[in-house]
C-alpha positions as CSV (number, residue, x, y, z in Angstrom):
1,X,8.1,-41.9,-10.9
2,X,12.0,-41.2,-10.2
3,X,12.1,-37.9,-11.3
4,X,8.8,-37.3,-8.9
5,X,10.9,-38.5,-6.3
6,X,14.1,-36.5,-6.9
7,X,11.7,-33.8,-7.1
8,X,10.2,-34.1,-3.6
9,X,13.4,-34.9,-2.1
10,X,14.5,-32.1,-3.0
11,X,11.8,-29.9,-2.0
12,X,12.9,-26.1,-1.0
13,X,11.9,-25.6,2.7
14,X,14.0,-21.7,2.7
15,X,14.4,-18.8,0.0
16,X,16.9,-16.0,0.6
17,X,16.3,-12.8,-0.5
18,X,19.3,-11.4,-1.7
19,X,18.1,-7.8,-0.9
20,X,20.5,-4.6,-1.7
21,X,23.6,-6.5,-1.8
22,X,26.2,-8.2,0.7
23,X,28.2,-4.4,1.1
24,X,28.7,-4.5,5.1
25,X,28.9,-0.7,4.8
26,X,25.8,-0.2,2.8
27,X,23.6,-2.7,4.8
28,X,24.7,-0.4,8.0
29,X,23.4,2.7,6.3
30,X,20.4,0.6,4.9
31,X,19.9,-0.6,8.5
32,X,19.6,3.1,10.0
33,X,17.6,4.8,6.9
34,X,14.9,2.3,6.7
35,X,14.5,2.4,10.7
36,X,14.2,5.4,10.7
37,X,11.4,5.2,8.4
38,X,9.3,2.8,9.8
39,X,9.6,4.4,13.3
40,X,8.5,7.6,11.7
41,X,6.1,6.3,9.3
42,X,4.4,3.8,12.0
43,X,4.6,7.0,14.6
44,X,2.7,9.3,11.4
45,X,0.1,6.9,10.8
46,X,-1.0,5.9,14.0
47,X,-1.4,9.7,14.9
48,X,-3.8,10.3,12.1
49,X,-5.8,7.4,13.4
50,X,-6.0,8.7,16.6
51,X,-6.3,12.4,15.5
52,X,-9.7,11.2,13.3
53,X,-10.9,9.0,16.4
54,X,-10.3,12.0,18.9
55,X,-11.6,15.0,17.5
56,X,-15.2,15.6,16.6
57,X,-14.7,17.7,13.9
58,X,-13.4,14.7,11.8
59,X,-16.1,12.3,12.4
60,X,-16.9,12.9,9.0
61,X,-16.7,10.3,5.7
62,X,-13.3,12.2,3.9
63,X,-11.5,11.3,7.3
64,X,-13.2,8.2,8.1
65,X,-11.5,6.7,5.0
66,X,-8.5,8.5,5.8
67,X,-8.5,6.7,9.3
68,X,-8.6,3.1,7.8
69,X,-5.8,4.2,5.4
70,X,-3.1,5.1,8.2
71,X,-4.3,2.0,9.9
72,X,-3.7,0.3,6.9
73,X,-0.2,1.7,5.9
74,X,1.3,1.0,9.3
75,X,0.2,-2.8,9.3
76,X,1.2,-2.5,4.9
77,X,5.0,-1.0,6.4
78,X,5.1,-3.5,9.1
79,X,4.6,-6.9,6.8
80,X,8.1,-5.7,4.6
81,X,10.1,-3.7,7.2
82,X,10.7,-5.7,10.5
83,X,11.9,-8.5,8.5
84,X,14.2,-6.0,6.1
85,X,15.8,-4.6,9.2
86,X,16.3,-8.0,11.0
87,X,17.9,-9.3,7.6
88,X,20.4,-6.2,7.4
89,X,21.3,-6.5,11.2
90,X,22.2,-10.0,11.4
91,X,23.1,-10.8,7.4
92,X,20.7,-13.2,7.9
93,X,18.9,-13.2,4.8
94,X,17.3,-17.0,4.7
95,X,13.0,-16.6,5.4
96,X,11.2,-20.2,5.2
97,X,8.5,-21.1,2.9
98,X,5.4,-20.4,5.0
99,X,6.9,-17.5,6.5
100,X,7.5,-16.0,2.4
101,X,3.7,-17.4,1.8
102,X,2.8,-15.4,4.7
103,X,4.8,-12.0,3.7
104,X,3.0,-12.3,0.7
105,X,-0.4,-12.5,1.4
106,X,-0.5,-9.8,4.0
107,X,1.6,-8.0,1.3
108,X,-1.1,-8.6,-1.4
109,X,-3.7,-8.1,0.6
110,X,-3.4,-4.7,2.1
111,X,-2.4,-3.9,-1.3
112,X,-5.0,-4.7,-3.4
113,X,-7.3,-2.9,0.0
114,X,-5.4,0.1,-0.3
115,X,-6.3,0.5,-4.3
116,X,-10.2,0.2,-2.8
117,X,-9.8,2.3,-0.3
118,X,-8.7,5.4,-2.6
119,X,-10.9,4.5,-5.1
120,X,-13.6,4.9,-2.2
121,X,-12.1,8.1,-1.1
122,X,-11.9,9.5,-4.5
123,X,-16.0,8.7,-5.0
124,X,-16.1,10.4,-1.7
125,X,-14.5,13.6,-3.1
126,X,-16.8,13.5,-6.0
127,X,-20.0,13.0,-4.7
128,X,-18.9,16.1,-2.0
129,X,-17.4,18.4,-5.0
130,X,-20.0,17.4,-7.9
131,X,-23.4,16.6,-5.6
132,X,-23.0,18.8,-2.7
133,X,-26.8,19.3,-2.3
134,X,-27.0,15.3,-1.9
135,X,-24.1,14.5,-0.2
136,X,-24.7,13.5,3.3
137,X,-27.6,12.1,2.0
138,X,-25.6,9.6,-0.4
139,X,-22.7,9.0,1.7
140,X,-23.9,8.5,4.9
141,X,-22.6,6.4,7.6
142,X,-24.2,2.9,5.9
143,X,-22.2,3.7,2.9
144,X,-18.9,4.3,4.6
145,X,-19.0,1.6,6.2
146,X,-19.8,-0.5,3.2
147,X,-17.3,0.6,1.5
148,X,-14.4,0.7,3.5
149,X,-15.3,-3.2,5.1
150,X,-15.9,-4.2,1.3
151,X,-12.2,-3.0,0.9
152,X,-10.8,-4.7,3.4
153,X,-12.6,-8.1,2.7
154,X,-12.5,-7.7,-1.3
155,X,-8.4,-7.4,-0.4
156,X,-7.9,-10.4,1.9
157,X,-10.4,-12.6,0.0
158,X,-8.8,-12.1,-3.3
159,X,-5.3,-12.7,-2.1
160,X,-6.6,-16.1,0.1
161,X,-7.5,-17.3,-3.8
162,X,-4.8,-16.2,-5.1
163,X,-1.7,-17.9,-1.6
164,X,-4.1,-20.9,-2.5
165,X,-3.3,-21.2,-6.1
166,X,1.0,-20.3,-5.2
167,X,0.8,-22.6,-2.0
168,X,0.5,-25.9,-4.6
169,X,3.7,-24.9,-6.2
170,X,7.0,-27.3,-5.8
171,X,10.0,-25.3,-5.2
172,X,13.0,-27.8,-6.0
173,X,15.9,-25.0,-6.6
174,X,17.2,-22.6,-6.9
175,X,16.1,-20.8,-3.8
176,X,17.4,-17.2,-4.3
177,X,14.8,-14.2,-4.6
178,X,16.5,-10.8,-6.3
179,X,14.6,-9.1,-4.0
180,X,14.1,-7.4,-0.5
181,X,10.7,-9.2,0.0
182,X,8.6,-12.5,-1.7
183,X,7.9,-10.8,-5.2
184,X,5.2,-13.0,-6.2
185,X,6.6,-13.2,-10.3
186,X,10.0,-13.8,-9.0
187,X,8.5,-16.5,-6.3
188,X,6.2,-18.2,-9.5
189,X,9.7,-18.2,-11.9
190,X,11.6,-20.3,-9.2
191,X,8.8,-23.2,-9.3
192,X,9.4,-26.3,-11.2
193,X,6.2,-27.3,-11.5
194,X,3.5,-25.5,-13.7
195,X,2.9,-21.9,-13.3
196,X,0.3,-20.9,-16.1
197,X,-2.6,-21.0,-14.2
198,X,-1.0,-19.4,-11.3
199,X,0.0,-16.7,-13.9
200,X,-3.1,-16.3,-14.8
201,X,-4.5,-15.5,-11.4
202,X,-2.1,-13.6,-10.5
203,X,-2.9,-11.1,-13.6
204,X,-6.5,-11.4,-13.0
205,X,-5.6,-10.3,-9.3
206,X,-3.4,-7.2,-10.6
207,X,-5.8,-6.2,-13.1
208,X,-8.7,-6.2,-11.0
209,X,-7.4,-4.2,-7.8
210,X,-5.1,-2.0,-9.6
211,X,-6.6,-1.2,-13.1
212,X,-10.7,-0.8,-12.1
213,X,-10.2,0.8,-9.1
214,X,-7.5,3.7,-10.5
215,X,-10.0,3.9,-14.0
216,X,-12.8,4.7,-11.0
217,X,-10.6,7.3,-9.1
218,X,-9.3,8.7,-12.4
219,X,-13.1,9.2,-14.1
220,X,-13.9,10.7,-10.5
221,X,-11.1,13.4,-10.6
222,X,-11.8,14.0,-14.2
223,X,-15.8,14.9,-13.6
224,X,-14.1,16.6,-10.2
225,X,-11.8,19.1,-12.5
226,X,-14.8,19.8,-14.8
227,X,-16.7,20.7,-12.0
228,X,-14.3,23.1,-10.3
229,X,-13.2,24.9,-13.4
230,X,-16.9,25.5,-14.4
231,X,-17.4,27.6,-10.6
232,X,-16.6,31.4,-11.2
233,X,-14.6,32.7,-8.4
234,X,-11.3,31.7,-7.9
235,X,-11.3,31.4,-4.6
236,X,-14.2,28.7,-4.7
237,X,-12.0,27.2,-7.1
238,X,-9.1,27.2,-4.8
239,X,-11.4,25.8,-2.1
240,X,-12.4,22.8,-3.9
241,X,-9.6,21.8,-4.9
242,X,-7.9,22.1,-1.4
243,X,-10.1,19.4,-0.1
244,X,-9.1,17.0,-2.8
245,X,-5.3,17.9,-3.3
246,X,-3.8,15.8,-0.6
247,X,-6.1,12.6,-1.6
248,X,-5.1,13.3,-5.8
249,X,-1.6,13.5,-4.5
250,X,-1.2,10.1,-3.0
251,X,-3.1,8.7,-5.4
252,X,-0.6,10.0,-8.2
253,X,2.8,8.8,-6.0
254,X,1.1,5.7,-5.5
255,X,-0.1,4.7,-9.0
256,X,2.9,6.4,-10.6
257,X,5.5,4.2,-9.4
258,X,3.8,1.2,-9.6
259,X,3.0,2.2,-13.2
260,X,6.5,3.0,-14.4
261,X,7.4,-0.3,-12.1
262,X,5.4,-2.6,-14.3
263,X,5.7,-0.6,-17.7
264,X,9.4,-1.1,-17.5
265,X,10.9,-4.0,-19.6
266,X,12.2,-7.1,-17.7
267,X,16.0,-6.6,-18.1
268,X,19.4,-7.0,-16.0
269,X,20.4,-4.0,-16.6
270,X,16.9,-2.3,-15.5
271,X,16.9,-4.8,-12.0
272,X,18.2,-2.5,-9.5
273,X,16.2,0.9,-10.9
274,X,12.9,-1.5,-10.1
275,X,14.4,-2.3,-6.6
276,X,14.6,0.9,-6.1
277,X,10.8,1.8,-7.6
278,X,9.7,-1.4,-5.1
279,X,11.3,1.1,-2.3
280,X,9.5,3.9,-3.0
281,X,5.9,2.1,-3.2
282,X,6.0,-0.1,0.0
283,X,8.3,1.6,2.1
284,X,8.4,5.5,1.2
285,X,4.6,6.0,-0.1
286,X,3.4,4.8,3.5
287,X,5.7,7.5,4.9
288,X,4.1,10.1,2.4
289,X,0.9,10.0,3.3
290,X,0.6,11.2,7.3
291,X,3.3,14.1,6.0
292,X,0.7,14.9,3.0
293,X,-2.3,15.2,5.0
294,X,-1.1,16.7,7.8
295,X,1.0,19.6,5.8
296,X,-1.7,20.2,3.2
297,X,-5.2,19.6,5.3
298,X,-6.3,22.4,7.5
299,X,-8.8,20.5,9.8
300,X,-5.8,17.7,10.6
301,X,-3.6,21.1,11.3
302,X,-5.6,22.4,13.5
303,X,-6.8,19.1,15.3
304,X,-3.3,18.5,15.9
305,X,-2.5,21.9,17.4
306,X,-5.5,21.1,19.8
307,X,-4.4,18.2,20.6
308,X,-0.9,19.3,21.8
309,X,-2.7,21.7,23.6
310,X,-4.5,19.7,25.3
311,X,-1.2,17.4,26.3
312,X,0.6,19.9,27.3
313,X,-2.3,21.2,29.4
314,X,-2.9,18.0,31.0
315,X,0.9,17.7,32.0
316,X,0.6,20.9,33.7
């Protein structure tokens, strides 16, 4: 009974998230890159939304999903960046308990959405690719919407189980997270109370929005690839794979880093490279995306150009 006492007296009510380091130099340049980024990647992503609401010509399911992924990266950039930048301003690197909780489900939940949504635009690029004669028959407006809402609610559903499961842990010290934001394994190691089943959901969490959906996208590119190598002409080849290209590159940045992230052994010496890997998947992939669609897809080219005609028009 004492030690339960000593052990809710001295209940953690704050973490701090040491972040890149306590250089006053380096958090200056920190400050400026990473606002910088989410200025441009917020400004990127919301333009793509609005490019596949405006125009007509991309009322169609490849941009539909496309839409809900910009909308999705800028709210994904906007749960780790704001309080980055605020913490690298003002050295002010304390963020309570509910507001870590918070970070982290919003974190985890548009996470585990995002792995859905590409696995439901990769489907989308196979059924157009290797079923063209049934395409708008199978994905038609019904399905879309099916799958992009089952996305969304799969994500945030999933992660409610999952903040329910860390929100019964007792944090009694230390409070320090080697991090930049509430990494759930680092959050689970600085509880004293039991974590196994919390472990436990937590893997059933990562495997199920990160391993089924990129075996999905992965079997869809692979009967994509034998389908495009078995047309003749080169330039239908080219073609085909055009409309895929932009959607198989994200897919690879994304998966890629997270990969290498997690195959990486748990070591000191290996704690800054995984910083730096975190970086590149929550803050830089976002980014990516509205460059790699807009510099590799035609249609979003051109609806862009006619939409900057069209403002510069109307301010005439």
């Amino acid at each position: 009974m004492k030690d339960m006492d000593n052990q809710t007296t001295a209940t953690v009510t704050e973490f701090i998230l040491l972040g890149f380091g306590d250089l006053p130099v380096l958090q200056i340049i920190l400050f400026l890159m990473f606002l910088v980024i989410y200025m441009a990647t917020v400004a990127g992503n919301m333009l793509i939304t609005a490019l596949v609401v405006s125009d007509k010509h991309l009322h169609t399911p490849m941009y539909y999903f496309l839409g809900n992924l910009s909308c999705l990266e800028t709210c994904y950039t906007s749960t780790l960046l704001p309080r980055m930048l605020v913490s690298l301003l003002t050295e002010d690197k304390t963020i309570s308990v509910s507001g870590c909780l918070s970070q982290l489900y919003f974190f985890c939940a548009l996470a585990g959405t995002e792995c859905c949504l590409l696995a439901a635009m990769s489907y989308d690029r196979y059924l157009a690719i290797c079923k063209p004669l049934h395409y708008s028959t199978l994905m038609n407006n019904r399905l879309c919407l099916q799958l992009a809402a089952g996305s969304w609610l799969n994500g945030s559903l999933a992660t409610t189980i999952f903040i329910v499961f860390i929100s019964q842990l007792i944090f009694c010290g230390p409070n320090e997270i080697d991090h930049f934001y509430c990494d759930p394994v680092l959050l689970m190691e600085l509880s004293c109370s039991d974590t196994h089943l919390s472990i436990l959901v937590n893997l059933i969490f990562v495997s199920v929005f990160t391993l089924h959906p990129f075996l999905l996208t992965m079997i869809s590119y692979m009967c994509i690839s034998a389908t495009i190598l078995r047309i003749p002409s080169t330039t239908g080849r080219q073609k085909a794979f055009s409309t895929c290209s932009s959607h198989l590159t994200v897919v690879t940045i994304f998966y890629g880093t997270i990969m290498i992230f997690y195959m990486l052994p748990k070591h000191d010496i290996l704690r800054d490279f995984k910083k730096v890997l975190s970086v590149f998947y929550t803050v830089l992939t976002p980014l990516m995306n509205p460059l790699i669609y807009s510099l590799r897809n035609k249609e979003v080219k051109e609806a862009l150009r006619k939409a900057s005609r069209k403002s510069m028009f109307g301010q005439c």
